[in-house]
N, C-alpha and C positions, 0 to 999 in steps of 0.2 A: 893679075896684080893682087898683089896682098893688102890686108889692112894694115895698121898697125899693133893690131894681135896676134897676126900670123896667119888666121885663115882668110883664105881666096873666097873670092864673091861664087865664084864654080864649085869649090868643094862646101859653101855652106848651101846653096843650092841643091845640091847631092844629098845632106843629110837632112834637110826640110824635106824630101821630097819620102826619102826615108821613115822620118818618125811620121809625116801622115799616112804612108801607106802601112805602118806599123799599129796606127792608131786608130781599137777598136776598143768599143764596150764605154762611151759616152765619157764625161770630162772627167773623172777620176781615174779611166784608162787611159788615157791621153795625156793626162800630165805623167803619169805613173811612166809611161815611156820618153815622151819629154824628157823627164828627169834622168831615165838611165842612160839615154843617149847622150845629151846635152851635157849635164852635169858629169855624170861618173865615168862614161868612157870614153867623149871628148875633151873634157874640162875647161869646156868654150866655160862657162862661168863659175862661181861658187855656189857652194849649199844656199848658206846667208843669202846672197844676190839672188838665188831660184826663188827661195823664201819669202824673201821680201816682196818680190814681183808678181809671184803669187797672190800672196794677201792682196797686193794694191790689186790685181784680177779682179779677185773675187768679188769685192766693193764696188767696181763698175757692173753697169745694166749690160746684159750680155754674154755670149758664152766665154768664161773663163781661159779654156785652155785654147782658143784660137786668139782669142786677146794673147795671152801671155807668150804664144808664138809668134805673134806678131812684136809683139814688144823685145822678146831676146833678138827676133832678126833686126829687128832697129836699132836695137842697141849694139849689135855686131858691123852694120853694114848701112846704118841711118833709113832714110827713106824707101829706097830701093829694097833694100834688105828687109824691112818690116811688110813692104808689098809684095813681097815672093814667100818669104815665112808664110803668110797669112795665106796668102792663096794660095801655095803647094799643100797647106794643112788642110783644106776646104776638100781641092778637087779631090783625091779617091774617097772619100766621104758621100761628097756629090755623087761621083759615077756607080759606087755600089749601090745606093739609093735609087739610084735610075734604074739599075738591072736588075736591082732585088724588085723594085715595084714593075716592072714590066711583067719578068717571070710571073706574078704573085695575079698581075691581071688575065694573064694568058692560061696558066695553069692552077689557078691558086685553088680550087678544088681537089684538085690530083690528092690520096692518099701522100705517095712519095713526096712531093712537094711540101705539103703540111707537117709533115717527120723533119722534113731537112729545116724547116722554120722554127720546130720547137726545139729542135736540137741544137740551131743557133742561139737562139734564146736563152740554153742554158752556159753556152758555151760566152756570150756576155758577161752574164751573170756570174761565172766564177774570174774573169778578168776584172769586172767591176768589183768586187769582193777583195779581189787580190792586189789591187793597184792603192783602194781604201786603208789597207791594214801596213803597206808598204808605205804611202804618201805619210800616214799617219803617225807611225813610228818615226818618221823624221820630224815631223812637223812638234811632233809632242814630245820635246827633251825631258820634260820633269814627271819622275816617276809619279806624282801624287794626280799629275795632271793623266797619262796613261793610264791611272787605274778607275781615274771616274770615266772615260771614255771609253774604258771596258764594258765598265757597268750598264747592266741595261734601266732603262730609266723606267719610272711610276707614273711621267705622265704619257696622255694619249699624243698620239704621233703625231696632230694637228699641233699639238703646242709646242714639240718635243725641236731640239734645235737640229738644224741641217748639216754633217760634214760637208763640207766640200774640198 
């Protein structure tokens, strides 16, 4: 059965289940993909609407980008929808954390094991990097506003304010 948008409770199912097992490298990767799935190549909602819902994210205690999945499936599919969003976002999240830390107890000495850790590590780190500069250039339409957020700031990073 369809909503009155046009997508099925099965096929939004399918793509929640999708962008969490797509979603690596912590909540600026996760919306980063969020976004390209949700918005740009399904166009289940608008820029504006991602944006907005975002912001309202980020002001709640909590992690952002499982809120804000939670919130498009609610708003697609109400109740039900916002509790399968949210929980298909969690679990491969959950289960790789299960098997990374199993492996990590079992062998986490091993040379090899320790390579394949650091090299995850980087391999976050250029998705977090990458999702930041993407999220960002949308978030930040006005060029004067893009060029302070270029700039690297003067103060220390305890003062210094948070992208999210």
């Amino acid at each position: 059965m369809s909503a009155p948008h046009g997508v099925s409770f099965a096929e939004a199912m399918k793509v929640w289940a999708r962008v969490a097992a797509l979603s690596f490298g912590g909540p600026a990767g996760q919306i980063a993909v969020m976004h390209r799935i949700i918005v740009e190549e399904k166009k289940w909602i608008g820029e504006q609407r991602f944006l907005q819902a975002l912001n309202y994210c980020t002001l709640l205690p909590g992690p952002e980008a499982q809120q804000l999945a939670t919130y498009i499936g609610w708003l697609m599919h109400r109740t039900m929808g916002g509790l399968v969003a949210g929980t298909l976002f969690v679990l491969p999240g959950f289960a790789c954390i299960m098997l990374l830390s199993w492996v990590y107890v079992l062998l986490g000495k091993v040379p090899l094991v320790q390579g394949l850790f650091f090299g995850l590590k980087a391999a976050v780190l250029v998705i977090v990097v990458e999702a930041v500069l993407r999220v960002g250039k949308r978030a930040l339409r006005n060029n004067v506003l893009r060029a302070l957020a270029r700039r690297p700031s003067s103060r220390s990073s305890s003062t210094a304010c948070r992208f999210r």
